[in-house]
C-alpha positions as CSV (number, residue, x, y, z in Angstrom):
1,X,-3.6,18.3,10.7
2,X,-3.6,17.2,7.6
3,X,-1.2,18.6,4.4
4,X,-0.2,18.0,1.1
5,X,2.7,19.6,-0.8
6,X,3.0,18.2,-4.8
7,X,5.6,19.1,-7.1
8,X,5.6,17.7,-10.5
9,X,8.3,17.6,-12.8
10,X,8.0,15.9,-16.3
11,X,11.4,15.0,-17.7
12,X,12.4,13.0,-20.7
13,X,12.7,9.5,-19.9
14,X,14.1,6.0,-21.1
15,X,11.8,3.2,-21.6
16,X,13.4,-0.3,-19.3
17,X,12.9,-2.5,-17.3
18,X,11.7,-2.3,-13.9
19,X,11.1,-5.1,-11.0
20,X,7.5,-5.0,-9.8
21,X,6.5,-4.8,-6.7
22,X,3.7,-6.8,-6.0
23,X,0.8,-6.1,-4.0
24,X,-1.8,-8.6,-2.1
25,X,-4.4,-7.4,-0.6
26,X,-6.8,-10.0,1.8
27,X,-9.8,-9.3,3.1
28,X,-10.9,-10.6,6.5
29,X,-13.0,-10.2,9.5
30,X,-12.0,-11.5,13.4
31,X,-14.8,-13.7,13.7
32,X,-15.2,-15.7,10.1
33,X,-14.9,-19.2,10.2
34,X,-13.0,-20.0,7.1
35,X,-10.6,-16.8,6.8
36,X,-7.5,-17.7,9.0
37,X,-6.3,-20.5,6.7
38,X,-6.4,-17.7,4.5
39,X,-4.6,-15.0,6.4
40,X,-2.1,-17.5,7.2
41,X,-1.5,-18.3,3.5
42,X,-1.3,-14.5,2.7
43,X,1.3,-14.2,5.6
44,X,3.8,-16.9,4.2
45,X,3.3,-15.6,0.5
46,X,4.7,-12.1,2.3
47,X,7.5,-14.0,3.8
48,X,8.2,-15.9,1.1
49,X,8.4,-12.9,-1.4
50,X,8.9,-10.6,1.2
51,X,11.2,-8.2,-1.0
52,X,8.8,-8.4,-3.9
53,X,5.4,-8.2,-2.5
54,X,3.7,-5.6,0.3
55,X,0.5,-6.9,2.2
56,X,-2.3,-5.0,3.5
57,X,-4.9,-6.8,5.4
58,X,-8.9,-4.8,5.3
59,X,-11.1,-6.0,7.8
60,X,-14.8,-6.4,7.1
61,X,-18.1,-5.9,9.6
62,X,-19.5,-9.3,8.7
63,X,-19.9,-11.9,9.5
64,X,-18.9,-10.3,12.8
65,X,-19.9,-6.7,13.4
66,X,-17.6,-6.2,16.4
67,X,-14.3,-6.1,14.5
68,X,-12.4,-3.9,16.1
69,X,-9.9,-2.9,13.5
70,X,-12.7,-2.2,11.0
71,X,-14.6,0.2,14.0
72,X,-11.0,1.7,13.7
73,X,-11.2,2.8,10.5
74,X,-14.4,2.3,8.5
75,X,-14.7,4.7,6.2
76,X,-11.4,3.5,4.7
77,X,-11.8,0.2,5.2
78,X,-15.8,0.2,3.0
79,X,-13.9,2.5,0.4
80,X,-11.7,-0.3,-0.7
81,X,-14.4,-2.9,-0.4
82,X,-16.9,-1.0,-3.1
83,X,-13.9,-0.3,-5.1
84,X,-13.6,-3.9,-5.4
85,X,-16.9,-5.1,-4.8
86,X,-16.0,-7.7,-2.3
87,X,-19.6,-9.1,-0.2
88,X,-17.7,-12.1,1.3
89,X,-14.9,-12.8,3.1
90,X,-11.9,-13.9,2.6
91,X,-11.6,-12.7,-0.5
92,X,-8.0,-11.9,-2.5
93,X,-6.7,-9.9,-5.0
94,X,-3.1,-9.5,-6.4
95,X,-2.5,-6.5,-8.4
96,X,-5.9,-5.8,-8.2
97,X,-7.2,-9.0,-9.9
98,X,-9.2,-10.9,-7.7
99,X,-7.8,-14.8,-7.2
100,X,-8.3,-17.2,-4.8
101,X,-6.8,-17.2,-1.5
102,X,-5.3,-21.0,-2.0
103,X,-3.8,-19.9,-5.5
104,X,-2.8,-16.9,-4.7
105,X,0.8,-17.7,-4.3
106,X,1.4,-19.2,-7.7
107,X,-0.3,-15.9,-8.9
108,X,2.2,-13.8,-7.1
109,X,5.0,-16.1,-8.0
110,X,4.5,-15.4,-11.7
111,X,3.7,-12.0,-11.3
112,X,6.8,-11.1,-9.9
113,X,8.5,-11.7,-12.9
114,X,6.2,-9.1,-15.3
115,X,8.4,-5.9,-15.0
116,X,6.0,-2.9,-14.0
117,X,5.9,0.5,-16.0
118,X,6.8,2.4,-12.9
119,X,9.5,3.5,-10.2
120,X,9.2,4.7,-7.6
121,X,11.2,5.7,-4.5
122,X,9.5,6.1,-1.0
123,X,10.8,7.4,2.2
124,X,9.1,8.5,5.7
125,X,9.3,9.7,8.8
126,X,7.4,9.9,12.2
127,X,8.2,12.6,15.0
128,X,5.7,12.4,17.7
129,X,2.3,13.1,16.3
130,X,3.1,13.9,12.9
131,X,4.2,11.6,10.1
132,X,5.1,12.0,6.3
133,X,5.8,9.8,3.7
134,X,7.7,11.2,0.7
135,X,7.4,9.3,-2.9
136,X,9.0,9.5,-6.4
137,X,7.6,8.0,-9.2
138,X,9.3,7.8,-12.9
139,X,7.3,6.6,-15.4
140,X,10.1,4.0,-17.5
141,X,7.8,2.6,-19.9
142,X,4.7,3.6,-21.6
143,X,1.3,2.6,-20.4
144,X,-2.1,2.1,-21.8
145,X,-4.3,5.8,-21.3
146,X,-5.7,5.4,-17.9
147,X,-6.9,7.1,-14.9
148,X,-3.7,6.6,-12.6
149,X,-3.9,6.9,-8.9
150,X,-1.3,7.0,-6.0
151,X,-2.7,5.8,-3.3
152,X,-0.9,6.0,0.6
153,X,-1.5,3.5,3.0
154,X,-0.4,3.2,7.0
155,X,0.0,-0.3,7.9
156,X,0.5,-1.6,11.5
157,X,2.0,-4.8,12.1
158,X,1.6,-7.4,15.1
159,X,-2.3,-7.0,16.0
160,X,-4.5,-9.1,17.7
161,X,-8.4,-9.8,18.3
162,X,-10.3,-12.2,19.0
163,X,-7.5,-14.8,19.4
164,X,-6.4,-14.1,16.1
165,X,-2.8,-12.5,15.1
166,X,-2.5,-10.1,12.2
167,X,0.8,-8.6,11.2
168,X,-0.7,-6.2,8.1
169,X,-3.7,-4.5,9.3
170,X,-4.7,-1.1,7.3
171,X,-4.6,1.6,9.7
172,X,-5.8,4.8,7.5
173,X,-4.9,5.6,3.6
174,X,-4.4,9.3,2.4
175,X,-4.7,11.2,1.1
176,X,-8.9,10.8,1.0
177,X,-10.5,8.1,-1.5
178,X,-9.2,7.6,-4.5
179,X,-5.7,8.9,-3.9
180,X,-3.9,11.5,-6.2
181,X,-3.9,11.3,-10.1
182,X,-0.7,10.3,-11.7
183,X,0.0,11.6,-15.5
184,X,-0.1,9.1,-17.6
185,X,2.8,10.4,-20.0
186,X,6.5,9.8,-19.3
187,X,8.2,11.9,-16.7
188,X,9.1,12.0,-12.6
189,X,6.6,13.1,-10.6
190,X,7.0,14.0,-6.8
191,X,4.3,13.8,-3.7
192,X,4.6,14.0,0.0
193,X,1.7,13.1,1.9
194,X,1.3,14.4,5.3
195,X,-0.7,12.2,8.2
196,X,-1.8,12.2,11.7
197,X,0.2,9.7,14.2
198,X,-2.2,8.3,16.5
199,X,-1.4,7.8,20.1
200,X,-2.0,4.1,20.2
201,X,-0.1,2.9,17.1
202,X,2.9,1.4,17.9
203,X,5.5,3.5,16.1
204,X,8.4,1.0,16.0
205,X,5.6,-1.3,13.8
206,X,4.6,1.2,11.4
207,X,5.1,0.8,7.7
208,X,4.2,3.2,5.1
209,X,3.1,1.9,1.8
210,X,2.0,3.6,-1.7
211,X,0.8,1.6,-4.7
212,X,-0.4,3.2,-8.2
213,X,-3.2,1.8,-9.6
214,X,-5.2,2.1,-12.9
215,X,-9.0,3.1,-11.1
216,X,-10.3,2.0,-15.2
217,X,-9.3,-1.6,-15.2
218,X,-8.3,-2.0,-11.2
219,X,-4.8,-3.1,-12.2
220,X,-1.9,-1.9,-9.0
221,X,1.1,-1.0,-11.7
222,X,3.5,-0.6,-8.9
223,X,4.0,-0.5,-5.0
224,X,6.6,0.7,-2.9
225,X,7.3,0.0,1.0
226,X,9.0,2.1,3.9
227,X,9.4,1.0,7.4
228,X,8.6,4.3,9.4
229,X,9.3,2.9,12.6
230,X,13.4,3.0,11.7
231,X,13.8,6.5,11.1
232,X,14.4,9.3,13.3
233,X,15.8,12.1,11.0
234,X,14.2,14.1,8.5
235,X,13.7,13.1,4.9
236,X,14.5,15.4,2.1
237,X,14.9,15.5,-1.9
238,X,17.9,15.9,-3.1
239,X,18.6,17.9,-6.7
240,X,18.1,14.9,-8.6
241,X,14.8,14.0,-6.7
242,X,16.7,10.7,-4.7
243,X,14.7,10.7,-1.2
244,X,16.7,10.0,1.3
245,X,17.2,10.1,5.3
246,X,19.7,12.8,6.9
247,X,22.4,11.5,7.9
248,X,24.0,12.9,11.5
């Protein structure tokens, strides 16, 4: 089961400022040599910045084809890989500009501090097999004309293969590739994505992310974070479109 409700609403809005949230995105396979300095240095950029940046880690079928979080998932995981073009790993990008892994935290460190065009608001939930994640963006300053995507993404922390630990590892994205397209015009514009809860996840290290990116020039404008595994009531919108959790 998979559903979508979208509701758009285009209101008048104020240009300011607004704190980025900066996504890093590693690539990675089980069984390469030279990627877990790598994944350790994109691990202590996330718990350095932790409140600025969000971390998803795509695993690759080479130079090991037995991955197993890459057999999870493939489909998702090659989608983001010709997107970028990436043929080797580990490979790095921050806000969809590809750096190197070993510079990649003075790259975060100064982006950080450009403000991003975009809010946005995101909430979820999980009840046994059925998840949602709910997401307001607002538009607070105007952007170049693009072709603006929202784009979900499951996360499950605290994996392991191959002797290796991995606490970021892409589960599925929704809705399918390349996510919904975002207006480019000021306004508020609402989505909840529905998703399937598998069985083996481990709820309480679930995290529901959404970044909006510009699929022209492969810039992320914003990202937003929500740990599902903490909530247990339903999330509405309220009148002015605030998403929160009911309280009991």
């Amino acid at each position: 089961m998979r559903k979508v409700v979208l509701t758009l609403l285009a209101l008048t809005a104020l240009t300011f400022a607004t704190q980025r949230m900066v996504v890093l995105e590693g690539f990675t396979n089980y069984t390469c040599p030279s990627c877990p300095p790598a994944d350790a240095t994109w691990e202590a950029i996330d718990a350095q910045y932790h409140d600025d940046v969000i971390l998803c880690e795509w695993h690759m079928n080479w130079p090991g084809a037995g991955d197993p979080f890459y057999l999870y998932n493939p489909t998702d995981q090659n989608n983001r890989r010709s997107f970028y073009g990436v043929n080797s790993v580990p490979d790095t990008y921050v806000d969809g500009t590809r750096v190197s892994w070993s510079g990649a935290a003075a790259y975060v460190a100064n982006r950080i501090n450009v403000p991003s065009p975009m809010e946005i608001l995101l909430d979820g939930n999980i009840t046994g097999s059925d998840g949602y994640l709910d997401a307001r963006f607002e538009w607070t300053d105007d952007v170049p004309d693009g072709y603006y995507r929202a784009y979900f993404i499951i996360i499950e922390k605290d994996l392991s293969a191959g002797g290796r630990h991995y606490n970021y590892t892409m589960r599925i994205t929704e809705p399918d590739f390349p996510g919904w397209l975002i207006p480019d015009n000021h306004g508020v514009h609402y989505w909840r994505q529905e998703f399937d809860v598998d069985p083996v996840w481990k709820q309480d290290d679930v995290i529901g992310y959404v970044i909006v990116q510009n699929f022209m020039t492969k810039e992320v404008v914003q990202g937003a974070r929500v740990d599902l595994g903490d909530w247990e009531t339903p999330v509405v919108e309220t009148s002015w479109g605030q998403i929160k959790a009911l309280v009991h």
